[in-house]
PLY file of the C-alpha trace (Angstrom):
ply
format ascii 1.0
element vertex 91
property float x
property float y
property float z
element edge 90
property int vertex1
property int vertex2
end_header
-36.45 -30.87 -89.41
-39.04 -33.29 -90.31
-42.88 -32.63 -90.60
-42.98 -35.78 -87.91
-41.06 -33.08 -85.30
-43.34 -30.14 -86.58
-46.01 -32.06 -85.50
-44.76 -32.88 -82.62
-43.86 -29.17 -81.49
-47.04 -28.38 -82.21
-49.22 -30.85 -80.24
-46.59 -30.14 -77.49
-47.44 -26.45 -77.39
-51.43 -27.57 -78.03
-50.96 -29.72 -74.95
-49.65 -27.55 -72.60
-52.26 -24.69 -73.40
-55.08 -27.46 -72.68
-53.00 -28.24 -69.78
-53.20 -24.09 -68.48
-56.71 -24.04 -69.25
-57.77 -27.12 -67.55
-56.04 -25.90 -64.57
-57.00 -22.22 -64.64
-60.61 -23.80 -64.38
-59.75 -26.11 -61.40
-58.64 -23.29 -59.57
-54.69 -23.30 -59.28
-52.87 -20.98 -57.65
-51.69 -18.02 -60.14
-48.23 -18.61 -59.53
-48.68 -22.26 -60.87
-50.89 -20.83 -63.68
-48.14 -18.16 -64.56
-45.22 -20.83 -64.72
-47.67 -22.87 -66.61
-48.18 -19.90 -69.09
-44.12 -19.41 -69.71
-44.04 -22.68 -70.26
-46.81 -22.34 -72.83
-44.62 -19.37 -74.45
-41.74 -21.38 -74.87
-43.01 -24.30 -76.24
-44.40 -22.02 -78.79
-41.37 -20.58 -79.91
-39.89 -23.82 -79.99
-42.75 -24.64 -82.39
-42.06 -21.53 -84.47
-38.38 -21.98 -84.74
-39.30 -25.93 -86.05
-41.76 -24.31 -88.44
-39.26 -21.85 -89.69
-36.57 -24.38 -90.34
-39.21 -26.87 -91.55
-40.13 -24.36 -94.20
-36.33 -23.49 -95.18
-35.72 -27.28 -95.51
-38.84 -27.46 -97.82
-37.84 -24.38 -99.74
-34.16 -26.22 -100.47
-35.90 -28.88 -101.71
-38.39 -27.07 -104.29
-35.30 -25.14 -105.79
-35.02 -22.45 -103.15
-37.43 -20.13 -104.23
-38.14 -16.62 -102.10
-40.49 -16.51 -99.14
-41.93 -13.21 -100.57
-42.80 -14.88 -103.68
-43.76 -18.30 -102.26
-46.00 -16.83 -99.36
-48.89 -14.55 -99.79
-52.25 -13.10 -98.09
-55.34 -13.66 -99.33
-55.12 -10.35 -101.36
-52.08 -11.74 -103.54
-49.24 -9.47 -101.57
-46.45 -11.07 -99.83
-47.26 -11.12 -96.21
-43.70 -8.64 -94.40
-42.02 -10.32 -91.39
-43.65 -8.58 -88.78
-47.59 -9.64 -90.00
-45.73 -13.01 -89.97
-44.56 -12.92 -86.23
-47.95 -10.84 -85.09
-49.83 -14.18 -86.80
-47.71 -16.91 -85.32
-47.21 -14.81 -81.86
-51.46 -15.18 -81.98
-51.42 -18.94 -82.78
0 1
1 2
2 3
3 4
4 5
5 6
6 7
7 8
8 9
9 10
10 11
11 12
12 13
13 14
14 15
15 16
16 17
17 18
18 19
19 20
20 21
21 22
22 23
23 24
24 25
25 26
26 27
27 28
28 29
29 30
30 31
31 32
32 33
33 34
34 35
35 36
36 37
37 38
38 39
39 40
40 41
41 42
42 43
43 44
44 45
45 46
46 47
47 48
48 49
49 50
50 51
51 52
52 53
53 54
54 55
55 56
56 57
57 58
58 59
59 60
60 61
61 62
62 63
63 64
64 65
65 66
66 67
67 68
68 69
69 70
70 71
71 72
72 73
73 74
74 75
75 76
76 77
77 78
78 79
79 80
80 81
81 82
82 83
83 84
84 85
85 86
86 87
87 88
88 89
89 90
């Protein structure tokens, strides 16, 4: 994974929440708004799986240290998986 297709997952999923917006203020039908939103939830995920292996990648290549001691909140504790998915599921 390359921080060019990172990128580009990300302005994907940016794009297509514009997209919902724009259209939820034209208007649009909710049917058309709620296939626009699943399509807004996938292109997310697709963005967090490229982040995840993006980040595995870039661990490999710094010696492979730990998430848990590579990551942390602005306290100084590692950040568990499940404050990681509530963050990105908010993103």
């Amino acid at each position: 994974m390359t921080l060019q297709e990172l990128e580009c997952a990300e302005k994907n999923m940016q794009q297509q929440w514009h997209d919902l917006v724009m259209a939820e203020q034209r208007g649009e039908a909710l049917d058309v708004l709620e296939q626009m939103y699943d399509t807004y939830i996938l292109l997310a995920e697709e963005y967090n799986r490229c982040s995840e292996a993006f980040e595995c990648e870039q661990d490999g290549k710094r010696g492979g240290r730990s998430a848990g001691k590579r990551r942390s909140n602005k306290r100084g504790h590692g950040s568990s998986d499940k404050e990681k998915d509530r963050v990105r599921l908010a993103s």
